[in-house]
C-alpha positions in Angstrom: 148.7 143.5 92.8 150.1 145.4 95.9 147.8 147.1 98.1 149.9 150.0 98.6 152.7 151.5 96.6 156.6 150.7 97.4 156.8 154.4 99.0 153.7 156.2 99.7 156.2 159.4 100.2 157.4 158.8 96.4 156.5 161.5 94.2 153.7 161.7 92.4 155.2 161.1 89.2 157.1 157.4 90.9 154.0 156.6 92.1 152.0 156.8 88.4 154.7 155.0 86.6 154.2 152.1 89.5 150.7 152.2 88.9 151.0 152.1 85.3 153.3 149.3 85.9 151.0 147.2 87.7 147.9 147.6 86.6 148.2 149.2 82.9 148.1 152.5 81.7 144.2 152.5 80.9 143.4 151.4 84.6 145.2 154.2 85.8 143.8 157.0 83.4 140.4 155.5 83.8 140.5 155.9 87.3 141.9 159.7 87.0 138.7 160.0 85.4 136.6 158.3 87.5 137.6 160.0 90.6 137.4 163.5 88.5 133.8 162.7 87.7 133.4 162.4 91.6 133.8 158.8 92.1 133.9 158.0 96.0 133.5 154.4 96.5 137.2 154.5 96.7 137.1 150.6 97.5 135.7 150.1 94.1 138.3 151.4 92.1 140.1 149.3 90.0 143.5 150.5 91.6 143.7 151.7 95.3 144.0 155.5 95.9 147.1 155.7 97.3 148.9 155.6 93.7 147.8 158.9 93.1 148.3 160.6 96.4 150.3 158.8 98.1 150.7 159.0 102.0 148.7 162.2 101.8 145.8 159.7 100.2 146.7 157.3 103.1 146.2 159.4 105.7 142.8 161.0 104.5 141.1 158.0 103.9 142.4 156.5 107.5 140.8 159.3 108.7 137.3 158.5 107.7 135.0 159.9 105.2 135.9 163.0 103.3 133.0 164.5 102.6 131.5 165.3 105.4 134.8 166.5 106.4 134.8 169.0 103.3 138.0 167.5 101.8 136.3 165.8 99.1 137.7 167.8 96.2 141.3 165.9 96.5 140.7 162.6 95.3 139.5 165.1 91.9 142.6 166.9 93.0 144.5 163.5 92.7 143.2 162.2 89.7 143.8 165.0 87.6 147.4 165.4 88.8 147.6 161.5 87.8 147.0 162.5 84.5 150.0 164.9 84.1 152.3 161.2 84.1 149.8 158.8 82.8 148.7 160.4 79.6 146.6 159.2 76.2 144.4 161.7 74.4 140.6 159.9 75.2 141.9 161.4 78.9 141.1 165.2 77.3 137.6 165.4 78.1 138.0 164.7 81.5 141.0 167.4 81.9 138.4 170.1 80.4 135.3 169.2 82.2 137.8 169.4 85.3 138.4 173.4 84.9 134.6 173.5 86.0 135.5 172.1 89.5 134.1 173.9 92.0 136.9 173.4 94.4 140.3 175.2 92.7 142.9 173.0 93.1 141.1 170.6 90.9 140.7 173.7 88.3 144.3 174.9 89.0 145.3 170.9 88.4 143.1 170.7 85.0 144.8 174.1 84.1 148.3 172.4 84.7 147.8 169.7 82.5 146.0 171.5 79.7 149.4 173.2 79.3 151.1 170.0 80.1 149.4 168.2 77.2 148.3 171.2 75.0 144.5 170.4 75.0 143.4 172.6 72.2 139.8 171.8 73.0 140.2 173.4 76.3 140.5 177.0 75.6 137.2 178.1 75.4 136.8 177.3 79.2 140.1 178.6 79.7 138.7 182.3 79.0 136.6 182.2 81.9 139.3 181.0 84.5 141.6 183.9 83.5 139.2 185.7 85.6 138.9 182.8 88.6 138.7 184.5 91.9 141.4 182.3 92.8 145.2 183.8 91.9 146.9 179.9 91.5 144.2 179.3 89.3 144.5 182.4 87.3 148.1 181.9 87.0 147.4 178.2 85.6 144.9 179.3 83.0 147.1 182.7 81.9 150.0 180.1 81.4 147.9 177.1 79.2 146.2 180.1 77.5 149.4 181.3 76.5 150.0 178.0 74.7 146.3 176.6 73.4 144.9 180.1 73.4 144.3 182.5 70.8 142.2 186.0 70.3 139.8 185.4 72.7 142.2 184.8 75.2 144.6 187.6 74.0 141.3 190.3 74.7 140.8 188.5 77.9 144.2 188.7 79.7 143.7 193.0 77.7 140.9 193.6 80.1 142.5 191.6 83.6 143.5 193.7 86.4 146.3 192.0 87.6 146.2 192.7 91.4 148.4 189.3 92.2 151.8 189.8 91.6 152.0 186.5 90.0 149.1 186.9 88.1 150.6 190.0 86.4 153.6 188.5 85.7 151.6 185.3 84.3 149.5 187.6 82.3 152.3 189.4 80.9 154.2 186.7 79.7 151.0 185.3 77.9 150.2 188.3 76.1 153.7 188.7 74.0 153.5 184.8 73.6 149.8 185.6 72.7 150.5 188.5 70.5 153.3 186.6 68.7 151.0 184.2 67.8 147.9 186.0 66.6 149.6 189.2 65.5 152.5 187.7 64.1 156.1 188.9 64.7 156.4 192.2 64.5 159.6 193.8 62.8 162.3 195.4 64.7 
């Protein structure tokens, strides 16, 4: 096995489908979820880092230790993203216990590829996130509700101010996809 990817400036999706060649789809979605559960002995995974985030990965990890450097949330960051083009469905859990990050690009990520993969048994922790403090993750959340969501969701987006301009526009979109869906169509 290589070390490194071909291109480390590749995108993300190149990168998966290398590492899925080389080392097998499981290896790759078990280390997505090992690195989203807050594995950090990055020398110990079964596939080096830099499949999933490339020269960024590189660079961060040349750097020295993340953590005490506060820049721990992207290797979660990384692994969920790796899940968007290395996908089976025993990858799910991991994906919804991701939208509980505490950093947001990991929740915006998990958002992203709840829509991406249409994890039904993420919605219930989607209703929360509509109201994230954080407008990408809003938007992400309005935009997988609109697809795995139902009622809840619906009275949800009712109640959001939509101070972002994005999140309106997110929120409006999901509420006629939301309304088609648990209203039904309504006659013209």
């Amino acid at each position: 096995m290589r070390p490194e990817p071909r291109d480390l400036y590749a995108r993300p999706e190149v990168l998966v489908a290398e590492a899925v060649d080389d080392y097998g789809i499981h290896t790759v979605i078990d280390t997505c979820l090992a690195l989203i559960e807050g594995h950090d002995d990055y020398d110990l995974l079964a596939m080096p880092l830099t499949y999933l985030g490339g020269a960024a990965a590189r660079g961060k990890l040349d750097r020295g230790e993340l953590v005490s450097r506060g820049q721990d949330y992207w290797p979660r960051t990384w692994g969920v993203r790796g899940l968007g083009h290395a996908w089976l469905p025993y990858a799910a859990d991991g994906v919804v216990a991701a939208l509980a990050d505490p950093h947001w690009r990991v929740r915006e990520s998990a958002a992203k590829i709840v829509l991406r993969h249409g994890i039904r048994d993420a919605a219930p922790a989607l209703v929360a996130l509509i109201g994230d403090g954080e407008p990408r993750v809003q938007v992400a959340a309005i935009r997988a509700s609109a697809s795995v969501g139902g009622a809840r969701h619906l009275d949800a987006l009712a109640s959001l101010g939509a101070d972002d301009r994005a999140v309106g526009v997110a929120r409006s979109a999901a509420v006629r996809e939301l309304r088609r869906k648990v209203v039904g169509p309504t006659s013209g």
